[in-house]
C-alpha positions in Angstrom: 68.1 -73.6 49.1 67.5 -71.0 46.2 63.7 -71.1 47.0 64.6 -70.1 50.7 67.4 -67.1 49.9 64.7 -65.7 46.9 62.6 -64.3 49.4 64.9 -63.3 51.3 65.8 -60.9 48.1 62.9 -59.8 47.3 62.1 -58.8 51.3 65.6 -57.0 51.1 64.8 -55.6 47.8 61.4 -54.1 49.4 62.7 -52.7 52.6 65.6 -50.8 50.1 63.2 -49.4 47.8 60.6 -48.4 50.9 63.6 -46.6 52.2 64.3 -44.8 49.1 60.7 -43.9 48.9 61.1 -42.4 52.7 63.7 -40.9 51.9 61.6 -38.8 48.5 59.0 -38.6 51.1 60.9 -36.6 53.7 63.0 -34.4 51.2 59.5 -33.7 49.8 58.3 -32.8 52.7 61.3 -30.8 54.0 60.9 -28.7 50.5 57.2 -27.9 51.6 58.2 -27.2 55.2 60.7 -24.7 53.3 58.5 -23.1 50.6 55.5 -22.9 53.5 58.0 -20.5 55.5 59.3 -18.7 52.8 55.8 -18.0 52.0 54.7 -17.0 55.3 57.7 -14.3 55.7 56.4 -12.9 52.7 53.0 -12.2 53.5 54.2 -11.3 57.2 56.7 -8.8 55.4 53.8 -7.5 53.2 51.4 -7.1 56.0 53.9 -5.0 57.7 54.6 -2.5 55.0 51.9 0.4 54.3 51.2 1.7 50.7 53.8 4.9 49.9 52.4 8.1 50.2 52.5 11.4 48.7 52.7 14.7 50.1 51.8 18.3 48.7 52.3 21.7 49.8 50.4 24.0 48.9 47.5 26.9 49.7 43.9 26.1 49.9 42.2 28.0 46.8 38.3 26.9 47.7 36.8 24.0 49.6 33.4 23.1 49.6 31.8 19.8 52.8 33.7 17.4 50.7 37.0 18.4 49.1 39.3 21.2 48.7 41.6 22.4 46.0 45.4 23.1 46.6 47.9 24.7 44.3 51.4 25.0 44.9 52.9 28.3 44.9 55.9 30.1 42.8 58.3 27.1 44.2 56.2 24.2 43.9 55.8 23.5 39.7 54.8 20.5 38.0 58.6 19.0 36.5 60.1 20.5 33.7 56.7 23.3 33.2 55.9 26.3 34.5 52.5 24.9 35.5 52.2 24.9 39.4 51.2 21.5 41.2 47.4 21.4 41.7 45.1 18.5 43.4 41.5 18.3 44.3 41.5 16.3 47.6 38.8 14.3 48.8 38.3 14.7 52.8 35.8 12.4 55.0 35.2 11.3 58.2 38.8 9.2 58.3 40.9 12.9 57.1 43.4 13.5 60.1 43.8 17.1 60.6 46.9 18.1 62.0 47.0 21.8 63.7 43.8 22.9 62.0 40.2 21.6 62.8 38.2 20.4 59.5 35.7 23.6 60.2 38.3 26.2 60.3 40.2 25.5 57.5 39.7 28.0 54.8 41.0 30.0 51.1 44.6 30.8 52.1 45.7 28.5 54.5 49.0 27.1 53.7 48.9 23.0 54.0 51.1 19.9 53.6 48.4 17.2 52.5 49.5 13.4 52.5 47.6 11.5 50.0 46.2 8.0 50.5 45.2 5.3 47.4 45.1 6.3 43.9 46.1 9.6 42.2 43.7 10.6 38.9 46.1 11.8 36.0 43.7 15.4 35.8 44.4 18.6 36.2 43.8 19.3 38.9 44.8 15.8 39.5 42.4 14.5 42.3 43.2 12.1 45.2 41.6 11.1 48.7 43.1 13.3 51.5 44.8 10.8 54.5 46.0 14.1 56.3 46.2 17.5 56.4 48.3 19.5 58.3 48.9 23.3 58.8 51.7 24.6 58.2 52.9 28.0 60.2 53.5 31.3 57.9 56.8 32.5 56.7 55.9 35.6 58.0 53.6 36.8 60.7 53.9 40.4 62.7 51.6 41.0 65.8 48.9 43.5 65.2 48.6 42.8 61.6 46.2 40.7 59.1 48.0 37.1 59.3 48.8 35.7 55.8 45.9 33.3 55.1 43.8 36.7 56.0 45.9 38.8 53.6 45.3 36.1 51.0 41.6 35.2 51.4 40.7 39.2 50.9 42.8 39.0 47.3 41.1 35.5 46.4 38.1 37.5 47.0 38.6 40.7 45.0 39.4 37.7 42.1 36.5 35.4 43.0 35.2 35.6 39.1 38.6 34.5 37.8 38.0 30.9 38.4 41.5 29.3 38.3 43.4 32.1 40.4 46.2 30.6 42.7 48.8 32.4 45.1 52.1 32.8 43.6 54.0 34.5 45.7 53.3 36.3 49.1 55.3 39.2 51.3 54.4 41.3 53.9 55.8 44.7 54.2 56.0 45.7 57.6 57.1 49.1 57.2 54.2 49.9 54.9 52.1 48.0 57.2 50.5 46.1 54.2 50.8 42.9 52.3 51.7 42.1 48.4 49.9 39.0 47.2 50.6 38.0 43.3 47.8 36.2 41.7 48.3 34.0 38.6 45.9 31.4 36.7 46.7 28.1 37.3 45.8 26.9 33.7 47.3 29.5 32.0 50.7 30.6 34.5 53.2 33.4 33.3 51.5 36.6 33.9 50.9 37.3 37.8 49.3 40.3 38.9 49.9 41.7 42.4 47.1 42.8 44.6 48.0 45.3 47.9 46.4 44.0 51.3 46.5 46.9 53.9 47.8 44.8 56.7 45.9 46.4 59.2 42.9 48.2 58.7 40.1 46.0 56.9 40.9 47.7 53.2 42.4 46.3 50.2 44.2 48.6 47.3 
């Protein structure tokens, strides 16, 4: 009689412990199941978001086929410095231009660039342009030299100065002529202001 219920045991026994072992089985396979879609919400997540840019405003100072340098005026300093923002930008094939055609951008224009990838730590700092777009002037009377204009003729008269940028622009309307003050980026603090006749093609 024992030698008939023994394997009965032992079969019982089994089944138990290949039920505990389906039972490991599934709970490790319903922690994979979990972890597999955690994982994939992640990525999917990641996929979706897009690297943070950065935007600056400021006037184009030169440009040459492949990049072009823009300083921040009077309002637009470096934190806690007197030193105005300043970035070489990279432009290519892939640059949007916004308002402005890649050809007829030039010294004066005011922009808002939006930066793509890494930022060197220079000065001028020096990033990849993603976009640039124009941004309309403050001030702008029919009849007269616009403001890029006013500013490209005072870039010129201070061509040999090398790091000249635009601190601060206005146009007087009643004396038909434009005051443009020009500092050194690399060494701010002493602007000097040069007269634009507004209309006819002169400069004092």
């Amino acid at each position: 009689m024992q030698q008939l219920i023994d394997p009965i045991v032992r079969q019982r026994r089994k089944t138990l412990q290949l039920s505990k072992e389906e039972k490991m089985m599934k709970r490790l396979l319903g922690s994979k199941h979990i972890v597999i879609a955690v994982l994939t919400v992640l990525v999917v997540a990641g996929c979706g978001q897009s690297e943070p840019s950065t935007e600056m405003t400021g006037y184009v100072i030169n440009r040459n086929a492949s990049s072009i340098l823009v300083v921040g005026d009077a309002g637009n300093k470096m934190q806690n410095s007197q030193t105005p923002e300043a970035m070489s930008l990279r432009i290519d094939g892939s640059t949007k231009w916004q308002g402005i055609a890649s050809d007829k951008l030039k010294p004066g224009h005011k922009v808002k660039a939006t930066i793509k990838g890494p930022i060197a730590e220079s000065y001028p700092s020096q990033a990849s342009a993603n976009r640039i777009e124009l941004l309309s002037p403050a001030q702008q009377e029919p009849g007269l030299l616009t403001e890029q204009e006013a500013i490209e003729k005072a870039l010129a008269l201070h061509s040999t100065a090398g790091s000249v940028y635009v601190y601060r622009t206005e146009l007087i309307v009643n004396e038909k002529n434009w005051r443009i003050q020009l500092d050194d980026y690399l060494r701010p603090g002493n602007p000097v202001e040069v007269r634009i006749d507004a209309k006819p093609d002169s400069a004092k």
